[in-house]
N, C-alpha and C positions, 0 to 999 in steps of 0.2 A: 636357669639351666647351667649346670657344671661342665666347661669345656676341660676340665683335666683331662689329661689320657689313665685310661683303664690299663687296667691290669692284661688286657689283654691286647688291646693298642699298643702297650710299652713291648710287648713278645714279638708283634708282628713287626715293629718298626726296630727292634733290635736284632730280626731275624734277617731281614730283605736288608739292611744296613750292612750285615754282614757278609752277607752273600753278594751284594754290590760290591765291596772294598776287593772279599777275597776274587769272586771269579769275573766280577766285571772291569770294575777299575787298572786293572793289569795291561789291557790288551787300547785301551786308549789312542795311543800311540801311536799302534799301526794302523787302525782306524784313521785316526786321521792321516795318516801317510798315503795310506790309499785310495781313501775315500770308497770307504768299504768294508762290510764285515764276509771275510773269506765266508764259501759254502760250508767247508769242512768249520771250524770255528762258530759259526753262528747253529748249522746244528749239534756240535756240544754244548753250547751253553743251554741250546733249547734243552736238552736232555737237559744238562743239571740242574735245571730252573724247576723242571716236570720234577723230577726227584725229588728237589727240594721242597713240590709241593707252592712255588711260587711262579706258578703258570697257569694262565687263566683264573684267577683270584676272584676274577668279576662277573665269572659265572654260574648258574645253578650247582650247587651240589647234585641233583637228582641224575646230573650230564656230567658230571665227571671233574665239573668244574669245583673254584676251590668256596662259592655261598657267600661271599663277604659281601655284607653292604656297605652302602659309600662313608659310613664313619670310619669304618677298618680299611678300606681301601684308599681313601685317603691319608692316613698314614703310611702305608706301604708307596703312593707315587712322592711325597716326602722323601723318601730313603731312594726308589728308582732315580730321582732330581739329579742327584749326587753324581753322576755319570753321564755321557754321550747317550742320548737316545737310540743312537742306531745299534749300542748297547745293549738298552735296557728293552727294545725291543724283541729282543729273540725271549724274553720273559714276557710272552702277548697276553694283550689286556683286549680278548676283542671286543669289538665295535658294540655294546648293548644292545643294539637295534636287532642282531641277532636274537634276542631274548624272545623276538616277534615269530618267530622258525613254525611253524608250522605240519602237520601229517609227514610225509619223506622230504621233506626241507630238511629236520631235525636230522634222522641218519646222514642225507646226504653234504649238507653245510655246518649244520651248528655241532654236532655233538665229533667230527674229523675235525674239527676248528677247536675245541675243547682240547683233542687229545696231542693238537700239533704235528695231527698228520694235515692239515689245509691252512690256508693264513686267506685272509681277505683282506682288500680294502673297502675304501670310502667314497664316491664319484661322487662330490653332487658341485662342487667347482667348477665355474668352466672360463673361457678366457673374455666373456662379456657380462660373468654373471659370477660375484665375487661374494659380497657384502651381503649383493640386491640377489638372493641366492630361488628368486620368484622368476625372476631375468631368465634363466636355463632355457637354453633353444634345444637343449635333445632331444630328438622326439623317437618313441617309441608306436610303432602304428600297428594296430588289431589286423592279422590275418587269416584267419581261421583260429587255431588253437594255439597259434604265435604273435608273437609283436614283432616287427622288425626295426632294428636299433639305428638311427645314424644321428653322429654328431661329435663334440670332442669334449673331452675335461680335462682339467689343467690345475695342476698343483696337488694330483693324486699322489699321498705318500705310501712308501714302497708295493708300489703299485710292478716295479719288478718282480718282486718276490711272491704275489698274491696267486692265487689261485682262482679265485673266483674275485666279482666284483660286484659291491653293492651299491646298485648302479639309481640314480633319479633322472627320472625321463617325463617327457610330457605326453600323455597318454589321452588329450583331449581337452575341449573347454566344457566349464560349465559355468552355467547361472544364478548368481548370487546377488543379492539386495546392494551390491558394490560394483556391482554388472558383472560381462565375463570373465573369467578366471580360467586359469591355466590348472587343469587336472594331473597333477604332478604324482608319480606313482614310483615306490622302489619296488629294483627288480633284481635279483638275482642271477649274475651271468656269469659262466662257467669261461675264464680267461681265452680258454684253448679255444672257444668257438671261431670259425673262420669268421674273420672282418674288420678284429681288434688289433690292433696296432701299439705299442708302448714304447714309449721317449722317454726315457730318464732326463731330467733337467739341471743344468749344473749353478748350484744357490749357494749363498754366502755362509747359512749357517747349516750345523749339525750335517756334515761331512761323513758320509756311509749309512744315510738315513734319505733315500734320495726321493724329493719330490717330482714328479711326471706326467706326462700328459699320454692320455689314454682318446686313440680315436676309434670309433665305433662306421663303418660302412656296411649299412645292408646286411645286419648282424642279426638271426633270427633268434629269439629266446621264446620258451614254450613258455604260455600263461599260467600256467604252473607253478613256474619260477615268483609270482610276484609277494612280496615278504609283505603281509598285513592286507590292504584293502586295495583296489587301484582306487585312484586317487586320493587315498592317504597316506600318500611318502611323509608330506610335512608333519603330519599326526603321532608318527609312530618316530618320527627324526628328534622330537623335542625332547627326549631323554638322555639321545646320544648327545644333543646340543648341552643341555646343562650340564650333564656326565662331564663335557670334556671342557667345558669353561673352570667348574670347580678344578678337577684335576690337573687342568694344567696351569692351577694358582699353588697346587701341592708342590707339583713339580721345579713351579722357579723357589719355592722356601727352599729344597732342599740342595738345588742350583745356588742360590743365595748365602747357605750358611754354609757353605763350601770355598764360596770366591772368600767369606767374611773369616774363615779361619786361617787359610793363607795370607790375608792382609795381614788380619792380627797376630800370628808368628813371624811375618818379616818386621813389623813395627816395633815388637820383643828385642828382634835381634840387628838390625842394621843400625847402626850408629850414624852418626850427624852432627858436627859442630858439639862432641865431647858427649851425647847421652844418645840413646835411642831414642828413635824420630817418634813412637808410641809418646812419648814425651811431651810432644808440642802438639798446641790443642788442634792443630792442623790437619793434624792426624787422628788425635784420638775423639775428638769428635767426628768424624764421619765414620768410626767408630760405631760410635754411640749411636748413629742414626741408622746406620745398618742394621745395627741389634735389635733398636725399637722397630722398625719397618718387617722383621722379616718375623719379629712377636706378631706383629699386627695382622699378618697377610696369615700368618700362622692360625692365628684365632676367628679371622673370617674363613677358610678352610674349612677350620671343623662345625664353626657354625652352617653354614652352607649344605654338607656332607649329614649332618643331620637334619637339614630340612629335608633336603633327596629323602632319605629314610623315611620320614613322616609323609613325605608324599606334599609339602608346602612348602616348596622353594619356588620363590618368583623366577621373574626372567628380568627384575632389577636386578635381585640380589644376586643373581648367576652372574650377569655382566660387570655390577660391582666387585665381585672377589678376583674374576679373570681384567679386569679392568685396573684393580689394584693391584697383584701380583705381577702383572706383565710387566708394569711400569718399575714396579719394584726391583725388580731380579735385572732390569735395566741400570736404575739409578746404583744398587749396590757394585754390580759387574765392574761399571765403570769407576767407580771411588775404590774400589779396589785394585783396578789395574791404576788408577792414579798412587795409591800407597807405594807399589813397587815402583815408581817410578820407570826408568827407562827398563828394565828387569821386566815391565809388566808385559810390553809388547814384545819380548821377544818370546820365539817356540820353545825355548826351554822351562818357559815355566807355561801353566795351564792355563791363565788368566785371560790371555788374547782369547782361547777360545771359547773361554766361557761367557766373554763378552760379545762374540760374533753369535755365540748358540742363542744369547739374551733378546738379539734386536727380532728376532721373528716371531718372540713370544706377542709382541704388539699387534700382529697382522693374520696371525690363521685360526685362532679359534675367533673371530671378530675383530676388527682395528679397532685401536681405542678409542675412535671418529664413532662408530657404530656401536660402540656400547655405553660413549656417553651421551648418545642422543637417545638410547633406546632409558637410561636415567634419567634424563632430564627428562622427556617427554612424561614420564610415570609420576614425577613429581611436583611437575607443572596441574596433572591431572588430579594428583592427590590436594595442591591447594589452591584447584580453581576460585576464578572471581564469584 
């Protein structure tokens, strides 16, 4: 199988690259000054994303969305990489699991969600149930033709800005050849209902992209609301999981070859003991290792991105690329602010921050503690005694 990009891969990754440089890249700055993307600002950008035609990429054509599957859309979060997420977020990619929408779900959540008149998030984190995401204490309880919600989640990103939330609750146990189990169900909850509560949380990386804790008291949501099956949250969730492992292997490449092009112009140009410090293999091999490592993350991406397509990507191979990227866009971030030396840490150049955006890549789509055990264990299995 040929992982070259296509003729049409090279359009969209030269298109969203451009549009990153011109109307996102600009505004960085004050992003991070503030820790925040102004209301008036972030819906301009939403507009020109929509215009642009690079808004909701990852959704049905038939909904307004822009059809790409995950070979083509993984190219485009490549280019989104390149930027502040809190950026690149007003170009929303939403949650897939919307794809599950349902009779008036569809009008009323996915296809307002399409056009960027509604933004959702993601609840299913909570402050005892991380990794072990089976852990979830929310419970959602049957009352007539309602459930009612109480509980809390934690590490909800822009859970500010969301309109609705798609929410994982425990909606009962049932019995399985592994004994009871916790019947875990997504639900669909319209933000504004009385009883929800939101906390913006203040974290080290990607500054105006704010993660939060959302609490739920005695919050009634209609059954109506539940997106797929009750008790198939986890069933319908395994898409948005590998979805977002691949993709956010895309996004540290294009994090990655960003830190590796400012190294590699200050190593051109800063001098040291009569030549440029490019010079000394000090320098240009880590280099070197950046360029192989971010090939490498590069071409598990697209491999990955077309198994999604074919419908045959494990849940090795998902933790593997998000497993290798994360570490990745790490080790470069950091040898890169070592090229600048003292230059590196300071605000005037961008490197500090691409190096504080780098360290979180290891901890929210899975730590790398949890995606090498969910490897090892697959492999241990593959050559059993």
């Amino acid at each position: 199988m040929s992982l070259a990009m296509t003729d049409e891969q090279k359009m969209i990754a030269e298109g969203v690259r451009g549009f990153v440089e011109k109307e996102l890249q600009p505004h960085e700055d004050l992003v991070e000054k503030l820790d925040a993307v102004p209301d008036d600002l972030f819906r301009e950008l939403q507009d020109k994303a929509i215009a642009a035609g690079y808004y909701a990429l990852n959704m049905p054509e038939e909904y307004g969305g822009g059809g790409l599957g995950a070979s083509q859309r993984c190219i485009a979060e490549i280019e989104f990489g390149r930027t502040s997420r809190a950026l690149a977020m007003a170009c929303n990619r939403p949650a897939p699991i919307l794809k599950a929408c349902e009779g008036d779900q569809i009008e009323t959540y996915l296809k307002p969600t399409i056009r960027g008149e509604r933004w959702e998030c993601f609840a299913l984190t909570e402050p005892g149930a991380g990794s072990d995401a089976r852990a979830i204490t929310t419970k959602a309880e049957r009352r007539g033709d309602d459930f009612i919600v109480n509980g809390t989640k934690q590490f909800i990103t822009m859970a500010m800005r969301a309109d609705f939330i798609i929410l994982f609750a425990v909606t009962g146990m049932a019995e399985t050849p592994r004994g009871p189990q916790k019947r875990i169900t997504a639900l669909l909850v319209d933000k504004a209902t009385p009883g929800i509560t939101v906390t913006p949380l203040d974290v080290l990386s990607n500054r105006g992209m704010k993660s939060c804790i959302i609490s739920f008291e005695d919050v009634r949501v209609p059954a109506r609301n539940i997106l797929g099956q009750e008790g198939g949250g986890f069933a319908i969730a395994k898409s948005w999981i590998f979805s977002g492992r691949v993709m956010l292997a895309g996004n540290c490449v294009g994090l990655a070859e960003r830190a590796m092009g400012i190294a590699a112009q200050w190593a051109n140009t800063r001098k040291a003991f009569g030549q440029t410090i490019g010079q000394y293999q000090g320098t240009a091999f880590k280099l070197a290792d950046m360029a192989t490592e971010i090939h490498a993350t590069r071409l598990m991406v697209l491999d990955a991105a077309a198994k999604m397509d074919a419908g045959i990507i494990t849940q090795r191979e998902a933790s593997q690329v998000n497993l290798f990227g994360s570490e990745m866009v790490g080790r470069v971030t950091d040898n890169a602010l070592q090229i600048l030396g003292g230059m590196g840490v300071t605000k005037d150049m961008p490197l500090e921050r691409f190096w504080r955006d780098a360290r979180v890549e290891r901890i929210w789509e899975g730590t790398s503690e949890i995606h090498r055990d969910i490897i090892s264990k697959d492999v241990l299995r593959e050559f059993h005694a």
